[in-house]
N, C-alpha and C positions, 0 to 999 in steps of 0.2 A: 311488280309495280315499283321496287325500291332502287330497282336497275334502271326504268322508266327515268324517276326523280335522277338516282345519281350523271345517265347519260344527260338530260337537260342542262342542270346544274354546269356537268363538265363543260359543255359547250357553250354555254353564259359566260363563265368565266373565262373560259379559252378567247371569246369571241373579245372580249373587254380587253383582254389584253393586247391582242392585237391591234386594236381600236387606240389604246392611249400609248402603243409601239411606232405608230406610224409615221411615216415621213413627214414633216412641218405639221406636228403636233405641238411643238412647243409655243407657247405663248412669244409672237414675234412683237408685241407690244413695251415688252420692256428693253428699259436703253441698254445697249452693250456695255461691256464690264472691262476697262482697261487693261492689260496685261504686261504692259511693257512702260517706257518712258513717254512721255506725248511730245510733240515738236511743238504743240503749243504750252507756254511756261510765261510764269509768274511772278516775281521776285516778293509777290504778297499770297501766298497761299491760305492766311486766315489775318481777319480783321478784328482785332475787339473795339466793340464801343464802350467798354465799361458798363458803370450803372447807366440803367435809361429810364426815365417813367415813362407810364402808361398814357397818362394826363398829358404829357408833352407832346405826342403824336407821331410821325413816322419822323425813322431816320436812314440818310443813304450814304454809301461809299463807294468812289470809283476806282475801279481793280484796271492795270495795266495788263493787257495779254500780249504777247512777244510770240512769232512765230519762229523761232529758233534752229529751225530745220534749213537744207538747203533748198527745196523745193515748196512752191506757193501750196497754199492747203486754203480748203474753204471752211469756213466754219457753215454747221448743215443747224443745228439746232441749237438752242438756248432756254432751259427750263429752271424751275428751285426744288427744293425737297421738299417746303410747306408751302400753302394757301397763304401762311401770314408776310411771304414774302415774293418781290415782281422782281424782273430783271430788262434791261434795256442794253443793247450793244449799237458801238457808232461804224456806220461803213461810209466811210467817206465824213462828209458835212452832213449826212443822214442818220437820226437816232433809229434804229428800228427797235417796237417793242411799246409798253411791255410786256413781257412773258410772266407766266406762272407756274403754277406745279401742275404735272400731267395730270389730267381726270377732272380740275376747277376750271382751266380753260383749257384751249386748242392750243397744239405746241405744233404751229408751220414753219416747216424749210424755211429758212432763213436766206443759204447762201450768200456768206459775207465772206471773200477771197481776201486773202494774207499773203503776201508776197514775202520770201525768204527776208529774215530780221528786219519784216515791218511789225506795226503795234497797232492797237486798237484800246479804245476802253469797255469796258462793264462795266455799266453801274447795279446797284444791288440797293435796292428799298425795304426795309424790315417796317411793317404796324405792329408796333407793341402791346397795341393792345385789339389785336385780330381773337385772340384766341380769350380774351376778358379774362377774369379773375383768376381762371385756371393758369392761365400765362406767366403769371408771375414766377420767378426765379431762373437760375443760369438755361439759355437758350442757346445753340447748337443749329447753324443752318447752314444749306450748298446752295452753290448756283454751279449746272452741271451748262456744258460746253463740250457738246458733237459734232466732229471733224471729219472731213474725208476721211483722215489717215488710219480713221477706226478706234481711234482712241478718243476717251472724255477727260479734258484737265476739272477737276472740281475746285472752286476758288472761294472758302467760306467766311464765318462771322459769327461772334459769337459776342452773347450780351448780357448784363444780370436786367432783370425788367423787375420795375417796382412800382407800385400803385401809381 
């Protein structure tokens, strides 16, 4: 009987591991993880707004992106780190947006093409007071950018929040 249990057992686990071995097991939901330089670049990689209160309401700042490479690249997506913050990007005379953080809303293809040392803006919307009374003090936030090229330039902000 204990030979019974042990061959079970070995074949449960044998079998599990194969199961979470397998080819595209990994979670392809999450964004890819930059490795190298981006061709798209920034000359403002973080914004402070200083003190902000909560009472005042939202505030936004527009980021210049530069596609610095020699060849056009598209921008594929545009998301944030938190729900307490939206993002908008301009392609042409067109605001598209805005976006949020993956799981509060939908984050669709965008597809907004950048032509070698053209520019675009982002803009970046912080509610200070999204996350209420908890929210208060220094805040920390991204607004990520998915390129062809396979790289994310992340372009953030940071704030003290007070009542």
């Amino acid at each position: 009987m204990n030979k019974l249990i042990i061959g079970i057992v070995s074949v449960l686990v044998l079998g599990a591991i194969v199961w979470f071995a397998r080819p595209g097991a990994k979670n392809t939901d999450a964004p890819p993880t930059a490795t190298g330089p981006s061709i798209l670049t920034t000359t403002e990689t973080n914004f402070d707004f200083g003190t902000i209160s909560m009472a005042n309401g939202k505030v936004s700042h527009l980021f210049t992106v530069t596609n610095t490479g020699t060849e056009p690249i598209t921008i594929n997506k545009l998301y944030t780190s938190c729900m307490c913050t939206i993002a908008s990007i301009m392609n042409g005379a067109e605001k598209l947006g805005p976006f949020g953080m993956p799981g509060h809303t939908g984050i669709p293809a965008i597809k907004v093409p950048l032509a070698p040392g053209a520019t675009t803006q982002v803009e970046a919307v912080f509610d200070p007071a999204a996350h209420g009374p908890a929210g208060v003090g220094t805040i920390s936030r991204v607004v990520i950018l998915e390129n062809s090229a396979g790289k994310q330039l992340e372009i953030g902000f940071t704030a003290n929040v007070t009542p």
